[in-house]
C-alpha positions as CSV (number, residue, x, y, z in Angstrom):
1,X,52.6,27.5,75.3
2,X,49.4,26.0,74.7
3,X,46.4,25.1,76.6
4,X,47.3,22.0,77.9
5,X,51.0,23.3,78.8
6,X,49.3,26.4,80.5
7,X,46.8,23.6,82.7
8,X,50.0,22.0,83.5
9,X,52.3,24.5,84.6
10,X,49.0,26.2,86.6
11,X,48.8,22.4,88.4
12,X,52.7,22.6,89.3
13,X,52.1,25.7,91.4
14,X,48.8,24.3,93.1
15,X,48.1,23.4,96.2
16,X,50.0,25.9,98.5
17,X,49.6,26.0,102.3
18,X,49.0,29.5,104.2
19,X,52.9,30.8,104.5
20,X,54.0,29.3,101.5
21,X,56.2,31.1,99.3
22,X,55.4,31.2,95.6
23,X,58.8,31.2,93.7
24,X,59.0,33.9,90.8
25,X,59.4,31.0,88.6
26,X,56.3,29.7,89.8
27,X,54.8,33.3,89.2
28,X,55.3,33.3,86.0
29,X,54.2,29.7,84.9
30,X,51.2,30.8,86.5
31,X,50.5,34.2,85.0
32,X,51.5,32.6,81.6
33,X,49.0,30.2,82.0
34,X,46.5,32.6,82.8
35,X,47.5,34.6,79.7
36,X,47.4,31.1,77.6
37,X,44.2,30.3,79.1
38,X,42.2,33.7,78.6
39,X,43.3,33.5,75.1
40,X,42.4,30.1,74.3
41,X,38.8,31.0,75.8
42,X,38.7,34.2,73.4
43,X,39.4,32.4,70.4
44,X,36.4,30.0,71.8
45,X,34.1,32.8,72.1
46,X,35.1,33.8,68.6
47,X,34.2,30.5,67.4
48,X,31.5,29.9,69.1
49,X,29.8,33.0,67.2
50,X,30.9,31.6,64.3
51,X,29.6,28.4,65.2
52,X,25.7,30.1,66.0
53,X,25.8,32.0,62.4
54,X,26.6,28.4,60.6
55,X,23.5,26.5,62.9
56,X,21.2,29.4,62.1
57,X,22.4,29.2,58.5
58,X,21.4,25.4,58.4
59,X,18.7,26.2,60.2
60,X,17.4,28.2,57.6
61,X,18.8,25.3,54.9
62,X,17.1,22.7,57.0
63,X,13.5,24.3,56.3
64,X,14.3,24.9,53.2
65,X,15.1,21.2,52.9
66,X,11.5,20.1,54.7
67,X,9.9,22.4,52.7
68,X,11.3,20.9,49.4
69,X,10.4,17.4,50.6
70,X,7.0,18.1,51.5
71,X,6.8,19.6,48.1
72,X,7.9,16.6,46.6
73,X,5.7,14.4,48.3
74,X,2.8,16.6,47.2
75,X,4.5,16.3,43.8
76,X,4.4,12.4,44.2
77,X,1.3,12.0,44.9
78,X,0.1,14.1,42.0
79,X,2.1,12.2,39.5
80,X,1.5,8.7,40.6
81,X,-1.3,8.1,37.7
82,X,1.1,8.6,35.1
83,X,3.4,6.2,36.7
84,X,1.0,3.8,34.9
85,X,1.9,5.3,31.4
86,X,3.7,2.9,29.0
87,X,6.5,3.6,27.0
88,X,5.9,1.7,23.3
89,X,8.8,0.9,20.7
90,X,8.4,0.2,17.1
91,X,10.4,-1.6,14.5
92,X,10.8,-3.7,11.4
93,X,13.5,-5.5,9.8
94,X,13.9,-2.5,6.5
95,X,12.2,0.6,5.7
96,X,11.9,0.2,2.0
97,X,9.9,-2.9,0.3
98,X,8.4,-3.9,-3.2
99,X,5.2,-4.4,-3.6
100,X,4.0,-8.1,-2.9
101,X,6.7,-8.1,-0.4
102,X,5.2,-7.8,3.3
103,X,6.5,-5.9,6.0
104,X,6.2,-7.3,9.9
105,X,6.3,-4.4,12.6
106,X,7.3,-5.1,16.2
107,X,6.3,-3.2,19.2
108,X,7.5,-3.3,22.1
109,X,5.2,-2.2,25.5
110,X,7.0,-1.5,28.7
111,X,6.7,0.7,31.7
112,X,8.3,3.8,32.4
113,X,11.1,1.8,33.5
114,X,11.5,-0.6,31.1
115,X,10.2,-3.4,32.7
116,X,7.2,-5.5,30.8
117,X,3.8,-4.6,31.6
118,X,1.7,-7.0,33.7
119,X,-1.6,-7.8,32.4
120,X,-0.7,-7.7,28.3
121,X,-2.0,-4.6,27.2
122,X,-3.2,-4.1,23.5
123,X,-2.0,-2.0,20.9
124,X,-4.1,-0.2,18.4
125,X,-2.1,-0.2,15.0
126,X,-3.5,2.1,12.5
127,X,-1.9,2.6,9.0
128,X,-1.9,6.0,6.5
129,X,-1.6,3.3,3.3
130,X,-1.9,-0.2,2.4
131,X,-3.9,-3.1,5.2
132,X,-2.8,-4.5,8.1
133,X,-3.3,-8.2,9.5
134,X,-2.1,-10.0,12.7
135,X,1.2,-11.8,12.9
136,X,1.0,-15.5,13.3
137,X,-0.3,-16.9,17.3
138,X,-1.4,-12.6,18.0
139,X,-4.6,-12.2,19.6
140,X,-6.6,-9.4,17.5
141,X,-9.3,-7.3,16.1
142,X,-9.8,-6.3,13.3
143,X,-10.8,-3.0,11.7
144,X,-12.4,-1.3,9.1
145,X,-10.8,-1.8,5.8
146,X,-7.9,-3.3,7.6
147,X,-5.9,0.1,8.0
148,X,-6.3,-0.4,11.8
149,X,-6.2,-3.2,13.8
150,X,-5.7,-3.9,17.2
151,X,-3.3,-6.9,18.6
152,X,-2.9,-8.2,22.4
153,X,0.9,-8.6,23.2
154,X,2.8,-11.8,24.4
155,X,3.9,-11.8,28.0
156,X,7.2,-10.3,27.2
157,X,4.9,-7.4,25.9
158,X,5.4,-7.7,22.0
159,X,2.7,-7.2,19.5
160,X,3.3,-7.7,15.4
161,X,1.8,-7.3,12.4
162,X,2.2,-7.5,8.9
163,X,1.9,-4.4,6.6
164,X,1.1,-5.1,3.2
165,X,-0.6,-3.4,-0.4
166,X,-3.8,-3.3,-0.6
167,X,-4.2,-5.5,-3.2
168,X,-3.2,-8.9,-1.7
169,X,-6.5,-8.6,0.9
170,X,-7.6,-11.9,-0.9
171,X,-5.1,-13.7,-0.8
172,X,-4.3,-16.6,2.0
173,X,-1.3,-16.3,3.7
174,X,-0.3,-19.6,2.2
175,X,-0.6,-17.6,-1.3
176,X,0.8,-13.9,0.1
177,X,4.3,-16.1,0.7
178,X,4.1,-17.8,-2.5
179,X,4.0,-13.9,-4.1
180,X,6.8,-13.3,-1.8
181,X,8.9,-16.4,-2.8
182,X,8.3,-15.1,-6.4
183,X,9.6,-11.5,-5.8
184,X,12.8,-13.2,-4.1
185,X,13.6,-14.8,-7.3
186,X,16.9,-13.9,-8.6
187,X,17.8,-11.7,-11.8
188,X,19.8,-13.5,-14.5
189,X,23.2,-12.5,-13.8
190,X,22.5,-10.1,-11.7
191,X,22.8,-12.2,-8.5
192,X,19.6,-9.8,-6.7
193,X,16.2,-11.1,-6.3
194,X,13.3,-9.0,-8.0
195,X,12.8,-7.3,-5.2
196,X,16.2,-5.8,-4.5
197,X,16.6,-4.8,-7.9
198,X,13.6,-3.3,-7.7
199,X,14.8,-1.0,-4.9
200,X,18.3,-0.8,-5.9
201,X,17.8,0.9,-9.5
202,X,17.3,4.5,-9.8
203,X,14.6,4.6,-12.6
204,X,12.6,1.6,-14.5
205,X,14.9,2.3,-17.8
206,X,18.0,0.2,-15.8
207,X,19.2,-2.8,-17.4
208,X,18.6,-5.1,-14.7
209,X,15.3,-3.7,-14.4
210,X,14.6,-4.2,-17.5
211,X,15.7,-7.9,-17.1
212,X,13.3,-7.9,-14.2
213,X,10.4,-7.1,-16.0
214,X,10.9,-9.9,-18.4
215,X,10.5,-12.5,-16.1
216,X,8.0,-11.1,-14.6
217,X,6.4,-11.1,-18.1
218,X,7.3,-14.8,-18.3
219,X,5.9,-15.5,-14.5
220,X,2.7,-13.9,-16.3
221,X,2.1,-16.0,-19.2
222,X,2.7,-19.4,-17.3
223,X,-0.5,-21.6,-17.7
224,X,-2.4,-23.0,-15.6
225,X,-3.1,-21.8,-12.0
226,X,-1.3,-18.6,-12.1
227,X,-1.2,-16.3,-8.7
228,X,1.2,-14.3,-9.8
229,X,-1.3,-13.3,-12.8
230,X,-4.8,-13.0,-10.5
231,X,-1.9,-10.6,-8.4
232,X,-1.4,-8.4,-11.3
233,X,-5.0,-8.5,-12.4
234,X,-5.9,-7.5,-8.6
235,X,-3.7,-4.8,-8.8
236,X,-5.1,-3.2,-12.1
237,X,-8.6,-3.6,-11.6
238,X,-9.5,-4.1,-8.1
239,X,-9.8,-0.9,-6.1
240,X,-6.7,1.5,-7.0
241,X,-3.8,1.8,-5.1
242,X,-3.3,5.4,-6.2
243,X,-6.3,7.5,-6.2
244,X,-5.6,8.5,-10.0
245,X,-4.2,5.2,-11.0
246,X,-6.0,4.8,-14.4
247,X,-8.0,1.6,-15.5
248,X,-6.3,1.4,-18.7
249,X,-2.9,0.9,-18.8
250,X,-0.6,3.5,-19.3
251,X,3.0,3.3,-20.9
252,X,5.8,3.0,-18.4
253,X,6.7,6.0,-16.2
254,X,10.6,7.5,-16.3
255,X,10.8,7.0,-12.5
256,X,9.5,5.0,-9.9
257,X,6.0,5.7,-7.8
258,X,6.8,4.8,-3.5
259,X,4.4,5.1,-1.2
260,X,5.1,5.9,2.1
261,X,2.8,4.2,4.8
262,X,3.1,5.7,8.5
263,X,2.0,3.3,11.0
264,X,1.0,4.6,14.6
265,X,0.9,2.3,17.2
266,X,-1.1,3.0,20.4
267,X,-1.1,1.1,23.8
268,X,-4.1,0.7,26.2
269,X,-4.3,-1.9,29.0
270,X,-7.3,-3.9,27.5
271,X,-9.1,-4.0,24.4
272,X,-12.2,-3.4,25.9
273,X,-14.2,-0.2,23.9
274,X,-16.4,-0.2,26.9
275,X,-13.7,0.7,29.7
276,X,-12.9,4.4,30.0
277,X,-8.8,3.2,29.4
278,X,-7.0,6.3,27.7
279,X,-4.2,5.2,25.7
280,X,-0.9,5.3,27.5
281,X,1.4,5.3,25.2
282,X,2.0,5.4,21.6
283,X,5.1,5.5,18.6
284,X,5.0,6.2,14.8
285,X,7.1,4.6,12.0
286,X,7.4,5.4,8.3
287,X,7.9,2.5,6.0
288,X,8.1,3.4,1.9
289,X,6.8,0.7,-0.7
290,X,7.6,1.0,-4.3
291,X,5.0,0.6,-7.0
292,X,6.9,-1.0,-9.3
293,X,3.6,-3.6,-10.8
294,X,2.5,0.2,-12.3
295,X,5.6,0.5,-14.8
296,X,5.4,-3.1,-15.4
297,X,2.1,-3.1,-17.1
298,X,3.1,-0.7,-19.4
299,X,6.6,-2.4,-20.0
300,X,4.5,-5.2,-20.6
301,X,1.2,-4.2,-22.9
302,X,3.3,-1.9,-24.7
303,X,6.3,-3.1,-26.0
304,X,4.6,-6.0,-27.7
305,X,6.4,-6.3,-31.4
306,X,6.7,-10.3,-31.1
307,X,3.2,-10.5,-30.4
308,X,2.2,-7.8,-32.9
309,X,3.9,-9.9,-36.0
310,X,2.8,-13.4,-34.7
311,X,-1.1,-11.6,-34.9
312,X,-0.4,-10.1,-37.7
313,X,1.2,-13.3,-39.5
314,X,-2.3,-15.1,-38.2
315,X,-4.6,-13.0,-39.1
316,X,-3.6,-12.1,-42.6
317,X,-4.9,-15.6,-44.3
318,X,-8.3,-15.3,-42.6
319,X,-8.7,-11.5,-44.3
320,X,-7.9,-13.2,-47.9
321,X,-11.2,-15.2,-47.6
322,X,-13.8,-13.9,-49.8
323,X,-17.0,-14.5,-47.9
324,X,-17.6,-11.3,-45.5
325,X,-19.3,-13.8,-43.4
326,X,-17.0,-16.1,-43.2
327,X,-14.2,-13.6,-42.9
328,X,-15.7,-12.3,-39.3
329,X,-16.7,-15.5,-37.8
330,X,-13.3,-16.6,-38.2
331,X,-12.5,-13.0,-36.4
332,X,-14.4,-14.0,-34.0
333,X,-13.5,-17.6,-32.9
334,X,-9.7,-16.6,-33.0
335,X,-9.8,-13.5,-30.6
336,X,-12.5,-16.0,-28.9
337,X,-9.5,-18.6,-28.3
338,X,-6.5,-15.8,-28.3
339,X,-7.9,-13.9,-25.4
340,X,-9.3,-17.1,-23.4
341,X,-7.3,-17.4,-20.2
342,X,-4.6,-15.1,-20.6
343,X,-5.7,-12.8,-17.7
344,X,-7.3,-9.1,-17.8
345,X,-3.8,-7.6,-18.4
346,X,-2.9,-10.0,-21.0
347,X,-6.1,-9.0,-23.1
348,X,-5.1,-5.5,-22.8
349,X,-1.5,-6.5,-24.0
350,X,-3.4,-8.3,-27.0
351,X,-5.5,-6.0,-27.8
352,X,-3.1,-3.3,-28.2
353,X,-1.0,-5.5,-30.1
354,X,-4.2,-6.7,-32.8
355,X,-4.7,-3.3,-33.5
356,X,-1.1,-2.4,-35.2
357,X,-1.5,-6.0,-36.1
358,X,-4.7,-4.8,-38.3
359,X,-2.9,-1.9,-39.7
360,X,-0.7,-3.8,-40.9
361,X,-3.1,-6.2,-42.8
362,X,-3.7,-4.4,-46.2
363,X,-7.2,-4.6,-48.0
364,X,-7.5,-3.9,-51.7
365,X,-8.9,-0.4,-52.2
366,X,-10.9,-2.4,-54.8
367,X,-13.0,-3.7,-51.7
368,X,-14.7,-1.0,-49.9
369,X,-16.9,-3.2,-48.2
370,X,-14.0,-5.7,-46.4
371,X,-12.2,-2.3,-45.9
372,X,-15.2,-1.5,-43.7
373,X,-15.2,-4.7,-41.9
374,X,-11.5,-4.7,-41.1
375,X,-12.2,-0.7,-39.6
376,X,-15.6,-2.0,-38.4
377,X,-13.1,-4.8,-36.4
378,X,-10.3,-2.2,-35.5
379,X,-13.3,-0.5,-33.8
380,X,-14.0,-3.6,-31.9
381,X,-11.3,-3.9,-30.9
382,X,-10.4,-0.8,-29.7
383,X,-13.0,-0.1,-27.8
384,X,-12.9,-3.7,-26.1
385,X,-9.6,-2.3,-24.7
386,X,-11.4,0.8,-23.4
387,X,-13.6,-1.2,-21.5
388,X,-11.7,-3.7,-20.6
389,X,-13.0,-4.0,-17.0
390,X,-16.0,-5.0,-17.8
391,X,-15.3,-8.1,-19.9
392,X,-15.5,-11.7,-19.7
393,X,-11.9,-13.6,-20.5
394,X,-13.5,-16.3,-22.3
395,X,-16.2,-14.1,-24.5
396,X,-15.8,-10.2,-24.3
397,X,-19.2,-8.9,-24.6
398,X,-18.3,-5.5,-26.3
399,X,-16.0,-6.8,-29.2
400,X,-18.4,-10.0,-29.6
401,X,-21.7,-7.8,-30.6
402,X,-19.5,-5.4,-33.0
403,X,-18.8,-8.5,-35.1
404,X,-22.1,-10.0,-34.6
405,X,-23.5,-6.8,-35.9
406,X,-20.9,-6.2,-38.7
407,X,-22.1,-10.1,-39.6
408,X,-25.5,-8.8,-39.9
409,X,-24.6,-6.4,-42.2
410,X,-22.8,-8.7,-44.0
411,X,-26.1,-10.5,-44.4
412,X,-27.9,-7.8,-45.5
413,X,-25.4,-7.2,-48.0
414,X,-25.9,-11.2,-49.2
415,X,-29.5,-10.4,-49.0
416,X,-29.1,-7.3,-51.9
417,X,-26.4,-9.5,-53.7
418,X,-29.2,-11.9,-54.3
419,X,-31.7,-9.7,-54.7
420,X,-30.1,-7.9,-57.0
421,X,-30.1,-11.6,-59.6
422,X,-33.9,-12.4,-58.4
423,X,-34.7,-9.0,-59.9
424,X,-33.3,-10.0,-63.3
425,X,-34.4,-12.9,-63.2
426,X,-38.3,-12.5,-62.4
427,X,-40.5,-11.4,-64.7
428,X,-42.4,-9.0,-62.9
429,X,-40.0,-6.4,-61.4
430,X,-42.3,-4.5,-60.0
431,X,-42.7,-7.9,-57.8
432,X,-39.8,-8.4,-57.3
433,X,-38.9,-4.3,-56.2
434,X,-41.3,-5.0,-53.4
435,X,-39.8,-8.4,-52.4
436,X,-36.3,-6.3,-52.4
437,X,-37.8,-3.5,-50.2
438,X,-39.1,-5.3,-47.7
439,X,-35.9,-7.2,-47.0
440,X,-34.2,-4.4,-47.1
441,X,-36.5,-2.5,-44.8
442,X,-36.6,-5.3,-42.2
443,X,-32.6,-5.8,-42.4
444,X,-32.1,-2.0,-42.0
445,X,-34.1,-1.9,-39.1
446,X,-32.2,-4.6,-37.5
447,X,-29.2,-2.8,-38.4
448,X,-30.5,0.5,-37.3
449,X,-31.5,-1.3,-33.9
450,X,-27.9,-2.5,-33.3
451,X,-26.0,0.3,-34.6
452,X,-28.1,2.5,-32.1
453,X,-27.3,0.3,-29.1
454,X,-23.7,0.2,-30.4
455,X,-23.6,3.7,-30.2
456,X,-25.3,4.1,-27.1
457,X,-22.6,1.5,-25.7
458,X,-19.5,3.5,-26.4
459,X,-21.2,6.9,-25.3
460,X,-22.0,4.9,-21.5
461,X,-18.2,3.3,-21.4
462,X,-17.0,6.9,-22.2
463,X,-19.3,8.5,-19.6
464,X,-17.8,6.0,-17.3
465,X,-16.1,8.2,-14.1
466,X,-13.4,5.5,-13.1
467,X,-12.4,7.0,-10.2
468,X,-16.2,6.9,-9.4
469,X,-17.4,3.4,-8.0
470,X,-21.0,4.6,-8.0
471,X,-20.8,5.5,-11.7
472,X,-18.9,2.4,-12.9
473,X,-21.5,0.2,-11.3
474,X,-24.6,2.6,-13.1
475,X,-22.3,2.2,-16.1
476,X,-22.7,-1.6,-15.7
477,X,-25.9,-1.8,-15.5
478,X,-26.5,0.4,-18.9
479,X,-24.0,-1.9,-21.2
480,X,-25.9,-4.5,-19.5
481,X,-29.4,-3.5,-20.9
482,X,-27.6,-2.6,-24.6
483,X,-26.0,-6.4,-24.4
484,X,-29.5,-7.9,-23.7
485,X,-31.4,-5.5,-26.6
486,X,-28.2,-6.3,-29.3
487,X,-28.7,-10.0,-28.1
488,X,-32.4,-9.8,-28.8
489,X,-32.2,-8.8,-31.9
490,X,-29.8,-11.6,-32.6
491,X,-32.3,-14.2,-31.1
492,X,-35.6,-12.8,-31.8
């Protein structure tokens, strides 16, 4: 029986009038709904308690619970400020690129939830190698040395710039995309531009490397307006990529020389240096370029053999002339056109080449004194190369007062030559022995004069520190001073 059967058979018994008779039947019903009842209530009771333990419990949970919120809110309003913190992507379309290639990074600037941040913040890029300029329509500032710039982003909170080596700073970017065009060229057969093959082959020695470095040798030599040479000739001689890089050229390297640039990128809410903004967010990225110009100048001055038998096939009827004077002014006005206009690196190449070119130019051993011009030359020469820096393309200085000088001895030998037959020929030679002195004293001392500053010459270029800006401009200045006194004596 349950509850509501007990409740019921209670009701069937109820009312009764004084004198009424309660049937056993009725009895019952209403003891058994008495039992029912009192047992429904102590299973109440029993839940009931069980009820109180589970509201004190939540009671207990509750607090817990408020307490939690209120520490949250306290928690809320202590991180609020960095609410304001940005969250900052970078990217670029590779990670490895060729030098004269460029390379455009992308950030991204949006708030902690990904939204774009209102009021275009600015970025602060700053770069471990190589200089940095603004991407086309960026609002930016420059900084020093252009390893670090800052750019304003767009409204859909982008910022770019362009990464580049150091060496293309003067160029336009008209004439940056012209290098660029230039390195997409395609290899023969090969079906790469430069540039890929560049980064594609495992050590300079490859075949289509080797392919690449010939027209790149071609590109060199064309005439005329040339960026791709003033690009090679920056690269050598302005300031070094690589703090060791040497100023002379070296022969090519087995492997390759990368460069890895890391770029950090830093977000502030206004480029103002006078607001207390800290940045608010920031992201690095690691982009490698590979030297390859370095391997090419050597590929290029060094392996010279054409050039070495088309000098030596020139130069070998001007050493048959008999006159010594003759002989070096005709030196001197071909290495005076040869070396006019071919670039910095392309005198170098020449250079190199005239040298084995003179050894291979022989001199009777009846002729001691052409033997000494031709080493007196090779000397010239040599040495031109060393300082190759400092010369002028149309009229190297260096080379140009060696043969000047070794035409004033070539004068003083005419002088004793004739001499010599004045002496037999006058009656008086004791006349005549002072007449010969005298010349000879005054042409020794001119000699003397320019040997000395000869001398000095090649001790400053040696004493040159060309790592050193400080001591290549004092350098300067000192073959300046020697040029002007050998000059002197040349135009008394």
């Amino acid at each position: 029986m349950n509850l509501s059967e007990a409740i019921a058979s209670i009701n069937g018994v109820i009312p009764k009038a004084a004198g009424h008779l309660i049937k056993h039947d009725n009895w019952n019903d209403l003891v058994n709904g008495v039992l029912t009842i009192a047992d429904e209530l102590g299973n109440t009771n029993t839940e009931v308690d069980l009820l109180k333990g589970a509201v004190s419990t939540l009671t207990t949970d509750l607090q817990n619970a408020q307490n939690q919120i209120d520490e949250l809110i306290e928690l809320k309003e202590k991180v609020a400020p960095l609410l304001n913190q940005y969250i900052v992507k970078t990217r670029c379309d590779r990670l490895r690129y060729a030098l004269g290639e460029q390379c455009t990074i992308t950030a991204e600037v949006t708030d902690l939830r990904g939204d774009p941040v209102a009021g275009r913040p600015w970025i602060d890029f700053v770069s471990s190698w190589g200089s940095l300029k603004p991407a086309g329509g960026f609002e930016s500032r420059g900084g020093e040395g252009d390893n670090s710039i800052s750019v304003r982003t767009d409204s859909a909170g982008i910022a770019r710039v362009i990464l580049r080596s150091s060496n293309n700073n003067n160029f336009s970017s008209s004439e940056e995309l012209q290098i660029e065009n230039i390195m997409a060229t395609t290899v023969g057969a090969s079906g790469m531009s430069f540039a890929q093959t560049i980064l594609d082959e495992p050590a300079p020695a490859g075949s289509f490397t080797q392919a690449a470095f010939q027209m790149m040798s071609v590109e060199y030599e064309k005439p005329g307006a040339n960026l791709f040479k003033t690009f090679a000739d920056n690269y050598q001689f302005q300031t070094p990529i690589k703090p060791t890089f040497p100023i002379l050229p070296m022969p090519p390297l087995p492997g390759w020389q990368d460069y890895r640039a890391t770029v950090m990128a830093f977000a502030k809410p206004d480029g103002d240096p006078t607001t207390p903004d800290n940045t608010r967010g920031g992201s690095t990225i690691q982009i490698t370029f590979r030297d390859w110009l370095f391997n090419w100048i050597g590929d290029y001055v060094f392996n010279a053999g054409d050039l070495e038998l088309e000098i030596t096939t020139e130069l070998a009827p001007i050493w048959e002339l008999t006159e010594p004077f003759e002989l070096l002014d005709n030196v001197q006005s071909y290495l005076g056109n040869a070396t006019s206009n071919i670039g910095i690196i392309g005198q170098h190449r020449f250079y190199n080449a005239q040298e084995k070119a003179l050894d291979n130019i022989t001199i009777p051993s009846g002729d001691p004194f052409k033997n000494s011009l031709k080493t007196q030359v090779k000397d010239a020469v040599v040495n031109q190369a060393r300082m190759g820096i400092l010369g002028e393309s149309d009229n190297p200085p260096f080379i140009m007062a060696m043969l000047n000088n070794g035409k004033q001895s070539s004068q003083v030998k005419s002088n004793v030559d004739g001499l010599d037959a004045a002496v037999q020929q006058q009656a008086s030679v004791k006349d005549a022995v002072v007449v010969l002195e005298g010349r000879m004293q005054a042409s020794e001392t001119m000699g003397g004069r320019i040997e000395t500053s000869l001398s000095k010459i090649v001790d400053d270029v040696q004493s040159i520190n060309v790592l050193d800006e400080t001591s290549i401009q004092a350098g300067v200045q000192k073959l300046n001073t020697e040029f002007a006194l050998i000059r002197a004596n040349f135009n008394p």
